[in-house]
VOFIMI-846136 format. One record per atom (N, C-alpha, C): x, y, z; residue in one letter. Coordinates in steps of 0.2 Angstrom, whole numbers, padded with zeros to 4 digits, always signed. Last residue first. Example, Ala and Ser with C-alpha at 12.3 -4.5 7.8 and 13.67 -1.06 7.14 Angstrom:
2
+0064-0011+0035S/+0068-0005+0036S/+0064+0000+0039S/+0066-0028+0039A/+0062-0022+0039A/+0066-0016+0039A/
This chain:
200
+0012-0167-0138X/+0008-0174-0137X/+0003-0176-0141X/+0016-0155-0140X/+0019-0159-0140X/+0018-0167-0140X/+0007-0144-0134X/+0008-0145-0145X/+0013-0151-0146X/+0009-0144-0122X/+0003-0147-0127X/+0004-0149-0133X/+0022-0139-0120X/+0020-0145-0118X/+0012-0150-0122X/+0020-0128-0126X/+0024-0131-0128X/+0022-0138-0127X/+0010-0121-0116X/+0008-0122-0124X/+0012-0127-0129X/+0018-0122-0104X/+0011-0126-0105X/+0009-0126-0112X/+0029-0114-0107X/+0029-0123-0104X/+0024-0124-0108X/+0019-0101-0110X/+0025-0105-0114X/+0024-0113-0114X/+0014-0102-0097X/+0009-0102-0100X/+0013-0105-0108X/+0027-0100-0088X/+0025-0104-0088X/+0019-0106-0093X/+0032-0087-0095X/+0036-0093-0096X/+0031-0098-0094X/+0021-0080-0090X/+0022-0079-0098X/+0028-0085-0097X/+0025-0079-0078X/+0018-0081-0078X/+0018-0083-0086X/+0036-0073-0074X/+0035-0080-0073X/+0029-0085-0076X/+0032-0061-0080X/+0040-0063-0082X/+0035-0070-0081X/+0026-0058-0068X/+0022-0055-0076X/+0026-0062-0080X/+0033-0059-0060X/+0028-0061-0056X/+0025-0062-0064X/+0045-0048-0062X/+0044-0053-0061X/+0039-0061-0062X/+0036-0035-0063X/+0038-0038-0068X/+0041-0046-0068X/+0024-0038-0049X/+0029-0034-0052X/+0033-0038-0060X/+0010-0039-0048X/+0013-0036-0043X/+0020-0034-0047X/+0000-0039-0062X/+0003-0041-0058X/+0007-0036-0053X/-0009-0034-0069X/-0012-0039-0068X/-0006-0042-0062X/-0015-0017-0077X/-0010-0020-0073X/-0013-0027-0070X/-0025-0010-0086X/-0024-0018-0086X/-0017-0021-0083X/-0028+0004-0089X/-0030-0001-0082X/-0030-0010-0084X/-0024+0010-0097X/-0028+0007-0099X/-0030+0003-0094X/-0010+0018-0090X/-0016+0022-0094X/-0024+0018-0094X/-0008+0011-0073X/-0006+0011-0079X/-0011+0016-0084X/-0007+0011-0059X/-0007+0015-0062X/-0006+0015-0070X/-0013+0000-0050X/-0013+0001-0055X/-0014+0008-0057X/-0007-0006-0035X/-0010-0001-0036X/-0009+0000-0046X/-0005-0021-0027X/-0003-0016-0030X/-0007-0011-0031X/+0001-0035-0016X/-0005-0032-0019X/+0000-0026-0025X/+0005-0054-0018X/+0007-0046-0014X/+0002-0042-0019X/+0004-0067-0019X/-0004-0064-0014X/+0000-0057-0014X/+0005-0082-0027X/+0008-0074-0024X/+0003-0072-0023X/+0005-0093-0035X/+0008-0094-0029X/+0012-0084-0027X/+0004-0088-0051X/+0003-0090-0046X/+0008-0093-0040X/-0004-0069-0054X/+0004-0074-0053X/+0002-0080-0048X/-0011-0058-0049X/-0014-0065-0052X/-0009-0071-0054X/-0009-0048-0034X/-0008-0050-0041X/-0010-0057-0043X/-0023-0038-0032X/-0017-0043-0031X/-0017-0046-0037X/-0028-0020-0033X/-0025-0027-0036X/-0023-0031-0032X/-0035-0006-0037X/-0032-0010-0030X/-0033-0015-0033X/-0043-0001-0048X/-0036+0001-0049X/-0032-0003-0041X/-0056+0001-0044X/-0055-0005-0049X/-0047-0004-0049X/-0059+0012-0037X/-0058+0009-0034X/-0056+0003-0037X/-0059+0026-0046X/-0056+0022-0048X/-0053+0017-0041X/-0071+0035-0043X/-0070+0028-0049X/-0063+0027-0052X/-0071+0033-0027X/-0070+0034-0031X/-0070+0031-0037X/-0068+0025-0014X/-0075+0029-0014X/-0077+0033-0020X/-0056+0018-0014X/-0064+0016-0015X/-0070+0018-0018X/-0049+0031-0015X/-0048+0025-0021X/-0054+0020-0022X/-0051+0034-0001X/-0052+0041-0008X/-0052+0036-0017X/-0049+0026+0004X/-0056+0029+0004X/-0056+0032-0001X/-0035+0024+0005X/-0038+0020+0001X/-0045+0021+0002X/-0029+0038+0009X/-0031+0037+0002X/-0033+0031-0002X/-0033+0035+0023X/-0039+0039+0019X/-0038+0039+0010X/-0026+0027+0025X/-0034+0026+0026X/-0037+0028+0022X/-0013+0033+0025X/-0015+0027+0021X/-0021+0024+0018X/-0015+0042+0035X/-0014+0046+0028X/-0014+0038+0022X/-0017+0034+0044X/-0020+0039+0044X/-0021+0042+0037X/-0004+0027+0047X/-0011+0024+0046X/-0015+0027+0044X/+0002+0035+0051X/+0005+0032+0042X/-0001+0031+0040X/-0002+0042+0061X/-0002+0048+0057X/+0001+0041+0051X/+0001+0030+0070X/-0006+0032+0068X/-0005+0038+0062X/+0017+0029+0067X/+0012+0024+0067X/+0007+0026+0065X/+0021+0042+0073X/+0021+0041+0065X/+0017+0036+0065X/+0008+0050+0083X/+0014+0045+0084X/+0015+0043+0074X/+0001+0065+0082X/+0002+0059+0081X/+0009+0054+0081X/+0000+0079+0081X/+0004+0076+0088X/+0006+0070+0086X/-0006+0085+0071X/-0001+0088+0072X/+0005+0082+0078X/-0014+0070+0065X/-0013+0078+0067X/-0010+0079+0072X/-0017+0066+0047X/-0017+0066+0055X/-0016+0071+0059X/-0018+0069+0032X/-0024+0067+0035X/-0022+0065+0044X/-0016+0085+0024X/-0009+0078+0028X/-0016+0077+0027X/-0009+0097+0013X/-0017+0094+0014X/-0012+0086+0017X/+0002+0111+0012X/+0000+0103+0011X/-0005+0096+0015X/+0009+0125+0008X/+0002+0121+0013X/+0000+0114+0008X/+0027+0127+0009X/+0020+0127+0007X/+0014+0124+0009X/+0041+0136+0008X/+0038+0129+0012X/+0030+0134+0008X/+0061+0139+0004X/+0054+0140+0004X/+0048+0133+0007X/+0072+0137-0009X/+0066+0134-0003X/+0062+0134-0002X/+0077+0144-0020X/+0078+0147-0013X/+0075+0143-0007X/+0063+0142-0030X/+0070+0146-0029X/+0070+0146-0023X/+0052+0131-0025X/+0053+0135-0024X/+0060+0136-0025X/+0049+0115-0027X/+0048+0122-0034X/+0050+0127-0032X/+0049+0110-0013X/+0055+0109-0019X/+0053+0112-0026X/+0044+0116-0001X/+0042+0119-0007X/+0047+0115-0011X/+0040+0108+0015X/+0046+0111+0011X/+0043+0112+0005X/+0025+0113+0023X/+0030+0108+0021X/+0033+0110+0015X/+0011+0116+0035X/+0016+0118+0032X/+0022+0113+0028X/-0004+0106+0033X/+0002+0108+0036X/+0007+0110+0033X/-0021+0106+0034X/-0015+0109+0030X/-0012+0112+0036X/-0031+0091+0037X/-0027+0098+0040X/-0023+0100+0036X/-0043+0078+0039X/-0040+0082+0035X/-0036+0090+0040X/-0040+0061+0051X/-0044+0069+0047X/-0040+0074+0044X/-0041+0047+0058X/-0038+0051+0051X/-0043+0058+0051X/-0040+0039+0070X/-0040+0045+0070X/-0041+0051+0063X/-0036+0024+0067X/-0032+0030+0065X/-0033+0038+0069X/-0051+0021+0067X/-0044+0020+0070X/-0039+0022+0071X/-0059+0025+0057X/-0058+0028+0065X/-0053+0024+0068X/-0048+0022+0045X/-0052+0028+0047X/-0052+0030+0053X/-0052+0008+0047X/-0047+0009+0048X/-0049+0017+0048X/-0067+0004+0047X/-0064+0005+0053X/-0057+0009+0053X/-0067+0010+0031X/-0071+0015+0038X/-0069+0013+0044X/-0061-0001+0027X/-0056+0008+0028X/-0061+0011+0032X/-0072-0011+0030X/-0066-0010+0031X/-0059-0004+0034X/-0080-0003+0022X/-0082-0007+0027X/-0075-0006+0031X/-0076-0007+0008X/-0077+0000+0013X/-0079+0001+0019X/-0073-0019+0008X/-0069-0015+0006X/-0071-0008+0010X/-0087-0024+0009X/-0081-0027+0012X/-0074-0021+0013X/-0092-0018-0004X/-0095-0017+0003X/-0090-0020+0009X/-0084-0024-0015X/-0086-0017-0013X/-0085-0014-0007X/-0081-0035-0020X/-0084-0035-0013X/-0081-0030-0010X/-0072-0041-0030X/-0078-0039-0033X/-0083-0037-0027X/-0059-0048-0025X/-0063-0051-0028X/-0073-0050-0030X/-0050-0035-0025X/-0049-0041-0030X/-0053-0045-0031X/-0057-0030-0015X/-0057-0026-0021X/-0056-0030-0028X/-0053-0039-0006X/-0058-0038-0006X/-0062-0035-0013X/-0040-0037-0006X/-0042-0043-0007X/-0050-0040-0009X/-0040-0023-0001X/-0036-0026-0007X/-0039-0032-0010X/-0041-0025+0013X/-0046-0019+0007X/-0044-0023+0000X/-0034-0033+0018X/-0041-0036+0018X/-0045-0029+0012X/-0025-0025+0020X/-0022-0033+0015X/-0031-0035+0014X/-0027-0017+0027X/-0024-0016+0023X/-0028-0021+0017X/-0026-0026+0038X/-0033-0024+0038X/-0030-0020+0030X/-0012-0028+0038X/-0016-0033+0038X/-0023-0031+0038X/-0006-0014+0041X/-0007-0019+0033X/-0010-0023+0035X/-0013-0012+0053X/-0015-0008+0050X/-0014-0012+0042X/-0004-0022+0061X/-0009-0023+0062X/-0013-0019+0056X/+0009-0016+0056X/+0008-0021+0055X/+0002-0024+0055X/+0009-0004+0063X/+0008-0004+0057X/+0007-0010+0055X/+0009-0010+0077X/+0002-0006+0076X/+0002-0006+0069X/+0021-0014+0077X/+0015-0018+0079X/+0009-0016+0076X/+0028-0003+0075X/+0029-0007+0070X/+0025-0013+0072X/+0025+0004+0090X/+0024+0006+0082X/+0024+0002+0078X/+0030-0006+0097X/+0023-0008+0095X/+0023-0002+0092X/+0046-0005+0092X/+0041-0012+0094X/+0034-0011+0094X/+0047+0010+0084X/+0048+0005+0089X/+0045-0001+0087X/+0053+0023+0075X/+0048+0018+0075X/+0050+0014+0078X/+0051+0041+0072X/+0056+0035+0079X/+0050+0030+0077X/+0048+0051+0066X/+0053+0045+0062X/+0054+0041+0069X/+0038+0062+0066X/+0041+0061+0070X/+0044+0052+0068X/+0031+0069+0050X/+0027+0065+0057X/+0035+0063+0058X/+0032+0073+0039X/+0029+0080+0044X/+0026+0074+0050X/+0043+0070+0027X/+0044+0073+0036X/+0040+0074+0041X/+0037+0058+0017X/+0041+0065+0020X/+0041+0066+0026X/+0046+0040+0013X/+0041+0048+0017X/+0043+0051+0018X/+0055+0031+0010X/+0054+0039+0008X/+0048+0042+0010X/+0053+0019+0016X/+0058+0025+0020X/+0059+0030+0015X/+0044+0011+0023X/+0041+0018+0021X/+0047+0023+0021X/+0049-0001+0024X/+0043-0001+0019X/+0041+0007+0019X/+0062+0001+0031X/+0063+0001+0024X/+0056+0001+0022X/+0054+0001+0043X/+0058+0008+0044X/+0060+0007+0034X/+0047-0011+0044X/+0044-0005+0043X/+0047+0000+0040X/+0061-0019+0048X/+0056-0020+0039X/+0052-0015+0039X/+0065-0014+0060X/+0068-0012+0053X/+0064-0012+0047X/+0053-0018+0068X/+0054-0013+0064X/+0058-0009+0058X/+0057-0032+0063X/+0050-0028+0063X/+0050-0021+0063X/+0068-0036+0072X/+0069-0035+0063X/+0062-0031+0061X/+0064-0041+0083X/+0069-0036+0081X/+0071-0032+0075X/+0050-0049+0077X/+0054-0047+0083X/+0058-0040+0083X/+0048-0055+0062X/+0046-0055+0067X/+0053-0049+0072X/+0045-0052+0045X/+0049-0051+0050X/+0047-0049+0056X/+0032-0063+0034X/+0032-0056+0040X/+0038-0057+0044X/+0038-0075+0024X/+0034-0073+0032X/+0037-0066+0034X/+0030-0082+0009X/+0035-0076+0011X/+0030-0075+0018X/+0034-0096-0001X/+0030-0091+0004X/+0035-0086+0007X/+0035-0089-0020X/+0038-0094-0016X/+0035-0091-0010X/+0031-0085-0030X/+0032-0090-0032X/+0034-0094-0024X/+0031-0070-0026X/+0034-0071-0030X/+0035-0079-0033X/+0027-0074-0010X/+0028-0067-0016X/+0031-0070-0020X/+0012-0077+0000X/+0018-0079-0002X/+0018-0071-0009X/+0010-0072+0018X/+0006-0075+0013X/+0012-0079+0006X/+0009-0061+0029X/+0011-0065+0028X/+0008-0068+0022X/+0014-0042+0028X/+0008-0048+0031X/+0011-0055+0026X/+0023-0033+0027X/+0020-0031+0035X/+0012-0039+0034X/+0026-0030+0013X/+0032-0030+0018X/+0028-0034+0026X/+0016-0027+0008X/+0016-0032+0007X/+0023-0034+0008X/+0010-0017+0015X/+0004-0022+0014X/+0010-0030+0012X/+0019-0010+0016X/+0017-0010+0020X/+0014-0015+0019X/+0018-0005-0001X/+0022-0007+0002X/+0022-0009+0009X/+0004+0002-0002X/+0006-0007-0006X/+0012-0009-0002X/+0004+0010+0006X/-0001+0004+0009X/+0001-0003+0005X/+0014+0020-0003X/+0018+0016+0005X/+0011+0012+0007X/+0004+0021-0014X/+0011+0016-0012X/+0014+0013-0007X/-0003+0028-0007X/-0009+0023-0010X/-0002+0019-0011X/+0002+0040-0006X/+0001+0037-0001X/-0002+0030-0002X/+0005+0044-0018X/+0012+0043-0015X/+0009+0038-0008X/-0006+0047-0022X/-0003+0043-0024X/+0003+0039-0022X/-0009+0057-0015X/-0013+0051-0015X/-0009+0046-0017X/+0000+0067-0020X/+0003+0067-0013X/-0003+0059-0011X/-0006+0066-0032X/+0002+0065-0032X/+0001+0062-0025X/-0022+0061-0036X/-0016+0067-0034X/-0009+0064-0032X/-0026+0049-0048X/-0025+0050-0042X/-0020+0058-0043X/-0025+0054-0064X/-0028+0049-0060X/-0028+0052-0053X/
């Protein structure tokens, strides 16, 4: 399906997207870490990225990411409800916002005996503040998602009382929910409801 390093990217937007905007998760409402705590929540919605952007996130880095999930949040929705052009529309500001363009950049070889490093396709450049280079590499792999057949794979979940999104990796493309939970809740309550009917 998607490439690996797309892949990886197409996660930290779900992560981002649903660490970084308000709405509700899981059954209950859930508010964006304001203030102080803003960055930390950033610092854990990406904190296995690789290396090749500068790790200092601040106050208005974690502002600027926060602004980027939120237009995030608008591709996803968008996709959920059959509004293509909305969607692309969208990642095309995000794109020149960002600045995103393609470059190969050196980076560590984990198949290599010994180490070693290897050419790895980024989308920002070279200078970028982590902010615009997450943004960067987030934009483009939800262009490459849109723009592609498999732009039907960006979700929210259908759970009631939850708006976090996700990315459908499954074989037969029938992911429905943000997480097992969300799945979990959805099958006990349909349960209630059958019970309750065949009851009266």
């Amino acid at each position: 399906m998607f490439d690996s390093h797309v892949a990886v990217l197409l996660e930290h937007a779900v992560s981002l997207v649903n660490t970084l905007t308000d709405g509700e998760a899981r059954g209950r409402p859930y508010a964006v870490p304001r203030g102080a705590d803003l960055p930390r929540a950033v610092e854990d919605a990406v904190s296995d990225t690789e290396g090749s952007l500068p790790r200092t996130i601040d106050a208005p880095q974690a502002e600027y990411l926060a602004a980027t999930a939120r237009a995030m949040r608008r591709v996803f929705q968008a996709m959920h409800d059959g509004e293509l052009d909305v969607a692309a529309t969208t990642v095309n500001g995000l794109l020149q916002d960002s600045g995103a363009r393609p470059r190969l950049d050196r980076a560590p070889d984990p198949g290599r005996d010994g180490g070693g490093t290897t050419w790895q396709l980024h989308f920002h450049g070279p200078d970028d503040s982590f902010a615009a280079g997450h943004s960067a590499g987030c934009a483009t792999a939800l262009a490459l998602a849109v723009g592609g057949s498999l732009a039907g794979r960006l979700g929210v979940c259908h759970a009631d009382r939850c708006d976090r999104v996700y990315v459908d990796t499954s074989r037969n493309a029938a992911r429905q929910f943000c997480s097992t939970a969300c799945q979990n809740r959805t099958k006990a309550a349909a349960f209630r409801a059958r019970k309750g009917g065949g009851s009266g």
